[in-house]
N, C-alpha and C positions, 0 to 999 in steps of 0.2 A: 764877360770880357776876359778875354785870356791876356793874362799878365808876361813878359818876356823883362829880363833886367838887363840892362843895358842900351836898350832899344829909345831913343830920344821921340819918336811918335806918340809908342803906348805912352810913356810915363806921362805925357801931356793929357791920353787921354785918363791917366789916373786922378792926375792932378785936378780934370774938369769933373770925375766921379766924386771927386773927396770934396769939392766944394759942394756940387750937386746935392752931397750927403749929409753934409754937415750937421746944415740948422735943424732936420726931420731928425738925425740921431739924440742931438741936445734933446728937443722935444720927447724924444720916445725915451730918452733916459728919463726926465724928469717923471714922466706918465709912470714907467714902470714904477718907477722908488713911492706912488701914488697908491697900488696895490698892493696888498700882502699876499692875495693867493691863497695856494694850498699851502699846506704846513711841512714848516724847514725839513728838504729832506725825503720827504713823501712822494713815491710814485705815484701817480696818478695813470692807472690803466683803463684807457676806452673811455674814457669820460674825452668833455674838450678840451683845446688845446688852450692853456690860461691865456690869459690876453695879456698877463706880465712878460710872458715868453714869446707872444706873437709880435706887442711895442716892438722889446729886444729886436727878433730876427726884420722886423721892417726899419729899426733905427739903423742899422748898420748896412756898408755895403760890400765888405769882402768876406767869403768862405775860405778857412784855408782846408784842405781835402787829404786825407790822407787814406791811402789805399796799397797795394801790395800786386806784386807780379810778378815774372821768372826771375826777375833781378832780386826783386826782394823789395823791400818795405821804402815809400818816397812820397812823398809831400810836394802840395801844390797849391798858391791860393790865386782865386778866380775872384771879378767883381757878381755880384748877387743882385736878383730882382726877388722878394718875398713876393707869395701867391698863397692860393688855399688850394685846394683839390675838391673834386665835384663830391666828397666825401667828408670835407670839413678838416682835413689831415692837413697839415701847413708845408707848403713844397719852395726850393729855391731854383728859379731859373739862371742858368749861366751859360757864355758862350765859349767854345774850345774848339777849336780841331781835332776831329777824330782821329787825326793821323801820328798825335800827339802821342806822349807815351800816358800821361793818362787816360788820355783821350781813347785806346788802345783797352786801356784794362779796366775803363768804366765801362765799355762797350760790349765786355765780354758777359753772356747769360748769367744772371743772378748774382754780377757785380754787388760787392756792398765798398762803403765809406762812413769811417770815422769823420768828424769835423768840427772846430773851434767858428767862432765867429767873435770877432772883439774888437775895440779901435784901439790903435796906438797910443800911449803916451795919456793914459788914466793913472791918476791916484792911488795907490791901492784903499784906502777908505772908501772910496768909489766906485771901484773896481766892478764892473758890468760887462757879463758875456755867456755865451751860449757855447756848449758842448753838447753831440749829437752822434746820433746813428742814421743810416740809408742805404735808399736804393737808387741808382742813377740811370738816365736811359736819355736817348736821343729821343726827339719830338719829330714829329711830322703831322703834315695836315691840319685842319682845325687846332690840335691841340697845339701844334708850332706857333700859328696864327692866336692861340688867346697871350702865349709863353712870351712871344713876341713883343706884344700890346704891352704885358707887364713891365717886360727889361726897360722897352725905350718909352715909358712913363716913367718909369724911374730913372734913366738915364736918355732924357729928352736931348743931351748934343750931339745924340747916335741919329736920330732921325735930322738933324739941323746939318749933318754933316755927308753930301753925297757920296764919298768915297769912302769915308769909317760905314755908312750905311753899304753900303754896295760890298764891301769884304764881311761885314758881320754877316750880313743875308748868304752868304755864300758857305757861310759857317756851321757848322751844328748847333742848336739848338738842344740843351739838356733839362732835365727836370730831375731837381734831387728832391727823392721822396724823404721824409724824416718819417722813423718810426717810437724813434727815443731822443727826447731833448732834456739839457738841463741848463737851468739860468742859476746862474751865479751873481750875487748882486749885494755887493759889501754894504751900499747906503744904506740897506734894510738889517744892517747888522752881520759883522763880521761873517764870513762863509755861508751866508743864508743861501737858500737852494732851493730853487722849486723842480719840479720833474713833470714830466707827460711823457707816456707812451700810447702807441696807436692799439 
């Protein structure tokens, strides 16, 4: 879901997201602070991806994206659907307009993005969230169709709603691939860290 500030629509439909989100984030916080994982700090390369870091990116629902282009360096955050990849690699579906200026420099061949993933207004004792690397690409066909099924499972008031339905479908469809994540998760002890890479 593409975010715009000032827009009294979206924020409404942020507003139905962040409820939507809520009570699965609670839940997946508590799971994660449940696991220890790999050891504070340690990449983990080619192995799976922890299921502490998987909770994480399924408890939450916004990506903020940052990426680079002839302007130069800009930040954006979009709502998220977590999915996995026919390979087991953990991917985030979002919706944007290509015509957007991210939308613009994710679209260009062998785009990459930096990305945070966190909810507002945590403790720092508590403090729980995801830093990452990717790759982003527009979906089509079958694959749009599974990306699809994901977002509006997760954010079931997009299918309840015939005209937010009817603009999102009209929308692009992205798939951010992660190659490098890191969960940060204070309950587990100060700056504790787990890592995956692909």
């Amino acid at each position: 879901m593409e975010e715009k500030s000032g827009t009294s629509g979206t924020r409404g439909v942020e507003g139905r997201a962040e409820a939507a989100g809520g009570a699965a984030g609670g839940a997946a916080g508590d799971a994660a602070r449940e696991t220890v994982g790999e050891a504070v700090g340690e990449a983990v390369g080619g192995a799976a991806c922890p299921g502490g870091i998987r909770r994480a990116l399924a408890g939450h629902t916004t990506v903020t994206l940052a990426y680079a282009d002839e302007d130069g360096p800009q930040a954006c955050a979009v709502l998220y659907a977590a999915g996995t990849a026919a390979d087991g690699a953990p991917v985030l579906y979002f919706v944007t307009a290509a015509r957007t200026r991210h939308g613009r420099a994710l679209g260009e061949p062998g785009a990459r993005v930096a990305f945070t993933v966190q909810r507002d207004g945590q403790e720092w004792s508590g403090l729980t969230g995801i830093q990452g690397r990717g790759g982003c690409r527009p979906l089509s066909g079958a694959e749009r169709d599974a990306g699809w099924h994901a977002y509006t499972a997760r954010f079931p008031f997009v299918e309840a709603d015939d005209r937010l339905r009817a603009a999102l479908e009209r929308t692009a469809l992205w798939e951010l691939r992660a190659d490098w994540l890191r969960l940060i998760d204070n309950a587990q002890g100060f700056g504790h860290k787990e890592e995956w890479r692909a």
